[in-house]
Backbone as JSON Lines, residues from 0, in Angstrom:
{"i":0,"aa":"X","n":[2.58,0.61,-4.05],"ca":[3.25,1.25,-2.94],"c":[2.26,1.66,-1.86]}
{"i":1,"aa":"X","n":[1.09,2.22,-2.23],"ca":[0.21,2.15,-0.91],"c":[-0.84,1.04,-0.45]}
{"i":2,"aa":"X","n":[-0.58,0.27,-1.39],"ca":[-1.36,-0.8,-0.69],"c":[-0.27,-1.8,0.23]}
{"i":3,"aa":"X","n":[-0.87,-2.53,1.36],"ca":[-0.4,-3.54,1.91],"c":[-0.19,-4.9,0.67]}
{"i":4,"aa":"X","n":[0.97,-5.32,1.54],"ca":[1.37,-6.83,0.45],"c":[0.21,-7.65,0.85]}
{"i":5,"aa":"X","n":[-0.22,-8.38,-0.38],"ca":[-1.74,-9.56,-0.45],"c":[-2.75,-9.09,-0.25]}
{"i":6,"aa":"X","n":[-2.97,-7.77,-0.46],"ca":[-4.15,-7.32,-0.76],"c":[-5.1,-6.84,-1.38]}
{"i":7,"aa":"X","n":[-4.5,-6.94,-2.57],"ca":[-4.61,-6.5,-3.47],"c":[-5.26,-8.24,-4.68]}
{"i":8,"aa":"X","n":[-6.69,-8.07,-4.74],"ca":[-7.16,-9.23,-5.61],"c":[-8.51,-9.26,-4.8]}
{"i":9,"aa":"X","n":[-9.25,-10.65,-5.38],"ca":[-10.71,-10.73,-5.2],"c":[-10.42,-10.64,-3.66]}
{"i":10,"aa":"X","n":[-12.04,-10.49,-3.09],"ca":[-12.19,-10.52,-1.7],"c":[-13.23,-11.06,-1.48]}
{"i":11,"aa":"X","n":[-13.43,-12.03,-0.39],"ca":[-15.02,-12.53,-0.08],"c":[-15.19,-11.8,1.43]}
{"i":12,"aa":"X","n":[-16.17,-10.77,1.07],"ca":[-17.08,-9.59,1.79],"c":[-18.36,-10.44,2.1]}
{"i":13,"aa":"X","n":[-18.36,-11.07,2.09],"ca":[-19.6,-12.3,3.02],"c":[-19.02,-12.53,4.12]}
{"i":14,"aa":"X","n":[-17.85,-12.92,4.28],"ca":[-17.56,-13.39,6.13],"c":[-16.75,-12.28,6.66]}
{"i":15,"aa":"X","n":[-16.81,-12.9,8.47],"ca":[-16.45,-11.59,8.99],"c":[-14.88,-11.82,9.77]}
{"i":16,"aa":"X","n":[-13.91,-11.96,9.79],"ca":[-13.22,-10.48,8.74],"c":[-13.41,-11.1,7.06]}
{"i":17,"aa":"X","n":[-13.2,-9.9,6.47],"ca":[-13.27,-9.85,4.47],"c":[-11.78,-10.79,4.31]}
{"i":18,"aa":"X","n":[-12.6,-12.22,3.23],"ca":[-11.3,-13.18,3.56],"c":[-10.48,-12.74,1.62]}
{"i":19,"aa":"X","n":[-9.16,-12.31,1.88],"ca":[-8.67,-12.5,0.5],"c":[-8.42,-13.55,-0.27]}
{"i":20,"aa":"X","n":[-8.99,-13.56,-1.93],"ca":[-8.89,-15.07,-2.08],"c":[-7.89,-14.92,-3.12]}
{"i":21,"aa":"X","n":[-6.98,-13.85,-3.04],"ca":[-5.82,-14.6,-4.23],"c":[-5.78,-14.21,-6.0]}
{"i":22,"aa":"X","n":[-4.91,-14.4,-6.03],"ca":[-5.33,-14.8,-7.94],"c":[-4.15,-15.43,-8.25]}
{"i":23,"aa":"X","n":[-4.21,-15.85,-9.47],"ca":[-3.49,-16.64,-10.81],"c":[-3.04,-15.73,-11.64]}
{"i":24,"aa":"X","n":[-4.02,-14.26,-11.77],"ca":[-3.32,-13.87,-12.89],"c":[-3.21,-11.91,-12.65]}
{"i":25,"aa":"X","n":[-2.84,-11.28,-13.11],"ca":[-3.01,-9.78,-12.54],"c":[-2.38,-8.85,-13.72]}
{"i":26,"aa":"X","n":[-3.21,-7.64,-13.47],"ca":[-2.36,-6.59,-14.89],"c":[-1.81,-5.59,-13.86]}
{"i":27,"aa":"X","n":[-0.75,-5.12,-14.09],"ca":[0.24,-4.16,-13.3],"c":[0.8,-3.28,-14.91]}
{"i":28,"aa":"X","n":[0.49,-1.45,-13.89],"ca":[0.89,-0.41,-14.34],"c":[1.36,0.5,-13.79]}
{"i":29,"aa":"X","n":[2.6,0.8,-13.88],"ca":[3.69,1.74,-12.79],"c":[4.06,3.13,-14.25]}
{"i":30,"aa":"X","n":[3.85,4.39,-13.5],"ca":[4.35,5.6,-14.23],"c":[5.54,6.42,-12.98]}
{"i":31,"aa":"X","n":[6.15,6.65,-13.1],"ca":[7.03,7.92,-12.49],"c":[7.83,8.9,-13.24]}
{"i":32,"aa":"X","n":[7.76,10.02,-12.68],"ca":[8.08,11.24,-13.02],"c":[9.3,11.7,-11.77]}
{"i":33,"aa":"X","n":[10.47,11.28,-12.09],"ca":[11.77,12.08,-11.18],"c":[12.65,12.94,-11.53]}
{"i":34,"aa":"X","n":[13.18,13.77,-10.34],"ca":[13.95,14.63,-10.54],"c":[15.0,14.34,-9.65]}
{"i":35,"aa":"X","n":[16.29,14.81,-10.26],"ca":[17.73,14.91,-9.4],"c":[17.22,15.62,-8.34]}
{"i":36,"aa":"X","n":[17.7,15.55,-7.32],"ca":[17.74,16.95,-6.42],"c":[19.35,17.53,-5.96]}
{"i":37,"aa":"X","n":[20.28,16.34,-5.45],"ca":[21.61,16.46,-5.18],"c":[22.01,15.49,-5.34]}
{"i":38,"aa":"X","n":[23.16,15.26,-5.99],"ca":[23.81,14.07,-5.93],"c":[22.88,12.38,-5.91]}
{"i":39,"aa":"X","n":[23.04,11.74,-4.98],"ca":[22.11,10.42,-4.53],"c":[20.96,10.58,-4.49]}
{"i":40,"aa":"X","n":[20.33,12.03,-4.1],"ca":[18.93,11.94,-3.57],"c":[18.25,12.36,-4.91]}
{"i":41,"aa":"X","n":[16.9,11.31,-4.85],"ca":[15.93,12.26,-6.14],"c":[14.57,12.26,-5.61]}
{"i":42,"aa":"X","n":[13.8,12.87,-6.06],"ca":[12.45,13.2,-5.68],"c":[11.44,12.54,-6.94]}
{"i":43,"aa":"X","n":[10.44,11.97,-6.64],"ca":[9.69,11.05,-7.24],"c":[8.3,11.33,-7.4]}
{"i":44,"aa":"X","n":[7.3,11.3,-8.57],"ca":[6.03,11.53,-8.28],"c":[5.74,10.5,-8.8]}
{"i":45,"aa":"X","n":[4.74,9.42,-8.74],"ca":[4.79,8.07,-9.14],"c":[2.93,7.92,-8.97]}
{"i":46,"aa":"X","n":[2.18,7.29,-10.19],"ca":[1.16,6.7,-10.0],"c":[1.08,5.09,-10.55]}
{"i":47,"aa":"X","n":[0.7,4.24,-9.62],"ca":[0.63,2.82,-9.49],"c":[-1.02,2.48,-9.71]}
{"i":48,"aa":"X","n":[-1.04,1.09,-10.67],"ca":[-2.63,0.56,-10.88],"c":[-2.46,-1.11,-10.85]}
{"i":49,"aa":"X","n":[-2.89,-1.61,-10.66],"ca":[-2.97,-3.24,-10.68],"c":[-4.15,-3.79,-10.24]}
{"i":50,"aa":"X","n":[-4.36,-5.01,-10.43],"ca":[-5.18,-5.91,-9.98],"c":[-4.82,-7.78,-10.13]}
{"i":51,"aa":"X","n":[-5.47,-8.5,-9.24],"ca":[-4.74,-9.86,-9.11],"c":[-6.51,-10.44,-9.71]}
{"i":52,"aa":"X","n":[-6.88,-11.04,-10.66],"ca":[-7.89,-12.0,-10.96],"c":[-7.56,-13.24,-10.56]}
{"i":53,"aa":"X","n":[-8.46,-13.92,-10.33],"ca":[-8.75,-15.37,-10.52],"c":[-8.92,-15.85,-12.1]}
{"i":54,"aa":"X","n":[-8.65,-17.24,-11.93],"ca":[-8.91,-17.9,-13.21],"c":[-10.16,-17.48,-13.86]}
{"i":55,"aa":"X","n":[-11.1,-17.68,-12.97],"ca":[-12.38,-17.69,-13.78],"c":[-13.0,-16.21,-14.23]}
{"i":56,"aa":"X","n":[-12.37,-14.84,-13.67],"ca":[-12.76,-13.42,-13.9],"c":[-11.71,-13.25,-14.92]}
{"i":57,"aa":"X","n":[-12.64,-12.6,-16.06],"ca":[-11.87,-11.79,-16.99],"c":[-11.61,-10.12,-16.22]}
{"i":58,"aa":"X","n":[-10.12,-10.61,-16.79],"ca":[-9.26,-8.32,-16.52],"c":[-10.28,-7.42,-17.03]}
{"i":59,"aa":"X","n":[-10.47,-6.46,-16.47],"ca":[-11.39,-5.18,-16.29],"c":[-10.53,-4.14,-16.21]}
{"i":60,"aa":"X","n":[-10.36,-3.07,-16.53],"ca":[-9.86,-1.71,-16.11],"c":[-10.57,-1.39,-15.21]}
{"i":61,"aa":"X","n":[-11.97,-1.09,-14.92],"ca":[-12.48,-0.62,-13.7],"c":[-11.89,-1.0,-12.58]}
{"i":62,"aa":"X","n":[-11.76,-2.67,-12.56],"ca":[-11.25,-3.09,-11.39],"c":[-10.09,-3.03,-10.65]}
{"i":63,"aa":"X","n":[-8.85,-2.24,-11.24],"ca":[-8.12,-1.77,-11.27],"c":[-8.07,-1.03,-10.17]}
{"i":64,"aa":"X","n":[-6.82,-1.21,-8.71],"ca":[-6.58,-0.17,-7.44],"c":[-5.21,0.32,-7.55]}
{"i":65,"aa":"X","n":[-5.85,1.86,-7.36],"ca":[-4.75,2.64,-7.62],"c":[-3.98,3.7,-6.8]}
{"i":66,"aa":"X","n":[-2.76,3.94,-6.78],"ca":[-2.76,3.98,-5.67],"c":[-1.29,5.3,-6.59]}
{"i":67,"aa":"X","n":[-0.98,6.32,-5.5],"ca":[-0.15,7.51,-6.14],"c":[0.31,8.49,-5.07]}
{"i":68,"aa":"X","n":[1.67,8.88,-5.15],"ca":[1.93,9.82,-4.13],"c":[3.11,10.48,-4.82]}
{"i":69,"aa":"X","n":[4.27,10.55,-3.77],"ca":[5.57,11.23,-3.81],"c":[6.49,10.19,-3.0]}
{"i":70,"aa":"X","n":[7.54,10.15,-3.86],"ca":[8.86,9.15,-2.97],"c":[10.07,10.13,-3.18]}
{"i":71,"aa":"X","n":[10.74,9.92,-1.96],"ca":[12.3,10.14,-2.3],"c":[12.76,9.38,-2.0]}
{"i":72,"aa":"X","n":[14.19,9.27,-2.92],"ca":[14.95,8.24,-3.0],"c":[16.52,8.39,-2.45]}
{"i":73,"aa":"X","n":[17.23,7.83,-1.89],"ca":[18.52,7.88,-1.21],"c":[19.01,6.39,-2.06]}
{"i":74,"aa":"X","n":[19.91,6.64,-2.69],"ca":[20.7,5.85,-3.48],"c":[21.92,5.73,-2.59]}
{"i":75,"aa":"X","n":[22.31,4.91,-1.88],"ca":[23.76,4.54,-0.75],"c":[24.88,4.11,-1.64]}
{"i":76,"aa":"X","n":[25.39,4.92,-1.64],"ca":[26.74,4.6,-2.32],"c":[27.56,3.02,-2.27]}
{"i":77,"aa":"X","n":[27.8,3.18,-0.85],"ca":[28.64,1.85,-0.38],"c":[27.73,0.75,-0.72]}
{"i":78,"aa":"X","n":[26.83,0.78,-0.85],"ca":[25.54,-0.33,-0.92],"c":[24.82,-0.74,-2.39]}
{"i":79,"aa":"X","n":[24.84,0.17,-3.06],"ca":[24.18,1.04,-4.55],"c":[22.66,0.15,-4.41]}
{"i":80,"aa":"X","n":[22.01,0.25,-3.51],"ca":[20.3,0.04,-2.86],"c":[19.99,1.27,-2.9]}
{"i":81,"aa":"X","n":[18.69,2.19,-3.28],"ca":[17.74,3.12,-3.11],"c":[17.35,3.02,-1.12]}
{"i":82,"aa":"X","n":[17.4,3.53,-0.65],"ca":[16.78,3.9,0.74],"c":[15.22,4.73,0.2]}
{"i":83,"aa":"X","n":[13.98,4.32,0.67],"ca":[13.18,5.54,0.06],"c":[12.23,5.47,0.62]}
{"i":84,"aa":"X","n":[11.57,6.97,1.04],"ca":[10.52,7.46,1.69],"c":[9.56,7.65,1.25]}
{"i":85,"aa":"X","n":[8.06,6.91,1.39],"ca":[7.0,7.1,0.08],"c":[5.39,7.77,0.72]}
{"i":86,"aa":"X","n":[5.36,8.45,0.79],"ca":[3.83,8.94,0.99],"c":[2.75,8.5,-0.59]}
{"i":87,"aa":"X","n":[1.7,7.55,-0.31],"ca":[1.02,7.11,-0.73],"c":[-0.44,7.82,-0.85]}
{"i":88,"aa":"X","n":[-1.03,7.76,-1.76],"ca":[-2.84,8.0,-1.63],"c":[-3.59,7.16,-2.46]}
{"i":89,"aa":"X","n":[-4.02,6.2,-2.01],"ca":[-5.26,5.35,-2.83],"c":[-6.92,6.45,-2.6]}
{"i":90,"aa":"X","n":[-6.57,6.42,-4.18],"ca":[-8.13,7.3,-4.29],"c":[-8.76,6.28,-4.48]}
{"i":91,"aa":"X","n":[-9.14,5.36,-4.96],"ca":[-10.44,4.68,-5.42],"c":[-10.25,3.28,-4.57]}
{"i":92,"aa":"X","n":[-9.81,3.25,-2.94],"ca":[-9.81,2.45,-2.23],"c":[-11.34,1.91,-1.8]}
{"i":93,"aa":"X","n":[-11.8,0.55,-1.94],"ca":[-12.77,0.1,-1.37],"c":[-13.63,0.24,-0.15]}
{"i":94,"aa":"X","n":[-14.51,1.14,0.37],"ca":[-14.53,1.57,2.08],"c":[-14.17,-0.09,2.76]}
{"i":95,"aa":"X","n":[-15.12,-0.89,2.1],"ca":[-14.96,-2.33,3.12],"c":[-13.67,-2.46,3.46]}
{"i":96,"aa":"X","n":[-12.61,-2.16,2.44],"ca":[-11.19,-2.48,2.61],"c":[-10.38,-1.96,3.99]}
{"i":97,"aa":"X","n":[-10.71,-2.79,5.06],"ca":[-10.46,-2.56,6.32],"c":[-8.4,-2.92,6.5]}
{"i":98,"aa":"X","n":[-7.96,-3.15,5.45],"ca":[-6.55,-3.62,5.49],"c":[-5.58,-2.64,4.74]}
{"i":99,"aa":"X","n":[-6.46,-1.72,4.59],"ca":[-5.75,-0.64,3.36],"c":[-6.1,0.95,3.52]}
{"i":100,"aa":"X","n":[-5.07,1.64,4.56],"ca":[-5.64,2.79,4.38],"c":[-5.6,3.7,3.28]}
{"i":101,"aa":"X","n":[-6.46,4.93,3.57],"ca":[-6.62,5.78,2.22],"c":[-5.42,6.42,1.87]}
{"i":102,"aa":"X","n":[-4.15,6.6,3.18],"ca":[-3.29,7.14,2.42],"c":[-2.55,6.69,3.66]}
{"i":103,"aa":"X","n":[-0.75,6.21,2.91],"ca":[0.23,6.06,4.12],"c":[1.49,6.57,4.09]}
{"i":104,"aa":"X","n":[2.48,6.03,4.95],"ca":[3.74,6.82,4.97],"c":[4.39,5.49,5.03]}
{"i":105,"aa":"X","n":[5.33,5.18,4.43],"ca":[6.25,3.74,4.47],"c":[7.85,4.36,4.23]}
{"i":106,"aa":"X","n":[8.75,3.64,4.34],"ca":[9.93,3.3,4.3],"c":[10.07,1.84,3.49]}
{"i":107,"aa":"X","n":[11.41,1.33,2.72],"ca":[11.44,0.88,1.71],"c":[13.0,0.32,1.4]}
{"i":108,"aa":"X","n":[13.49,-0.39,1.53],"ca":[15.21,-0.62,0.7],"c":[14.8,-1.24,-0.55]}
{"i":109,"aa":"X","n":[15.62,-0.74,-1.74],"ca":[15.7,-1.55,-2.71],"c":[14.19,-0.95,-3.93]}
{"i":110,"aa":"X","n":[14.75,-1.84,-4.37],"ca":[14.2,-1.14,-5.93],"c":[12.71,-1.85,-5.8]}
{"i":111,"aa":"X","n":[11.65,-1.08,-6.48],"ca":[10.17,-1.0,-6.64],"c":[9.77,-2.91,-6.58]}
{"i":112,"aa":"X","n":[10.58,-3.24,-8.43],"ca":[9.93,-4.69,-8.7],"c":[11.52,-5.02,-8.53]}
């Protein structure tokens, strides 16, 4: 949730801009902690970890970007889609990582995965 889409995987930090190269394979870990608040709306504390490898890198936990905030959620009746507001914070963001700030504010329809 706070990272940008495709940015998440190797990077070649030799050319100028940092070119993303992708992966084949990736470990993904989602936790949340919600509460009702009224009716449709719930309040969310959520920490997110993943990473995208290439074929040839073995999975690491270190390498792992993680990323954690607060969402609320608006569940639309007529629609039954989540509407949801997410304040993000990547602590262990890369400085080079010129595509990813340290912390954001997004909007969202629809469910996580």
């Amino acid at each position: 949730r706070g990272y940008n889409n495709q940015t998440i995987g190797p990077v070649d930090y030799s050319v100028n801009p940092p070119l993303s190269l992708g992966g084949n394979k990736y470990l993904l870990f989602n936790a949340e902690y919600y509460v009702d608040i009224v009716g449709p709306l719930r309040a969310l504390l959520f920490f997110d970890a993943g990473q995208a490898y290439l074929d040839s890198q073995s999975i690491a936990l270190k390498d792992l970007r993680i990323s954690t905030g607060v969402e609320m959620r608006f569940l639309m009746p007529v629609l039954n889609v989540p509407f949801r507001l997410i304040y993000a914070f990547n602590p262990n963001r890369d400085p080079r990582d010129t595509y990813t700030p340290s912390s954001t504010f997004k909007f969202a329809v629809g469910t996580t995965f």
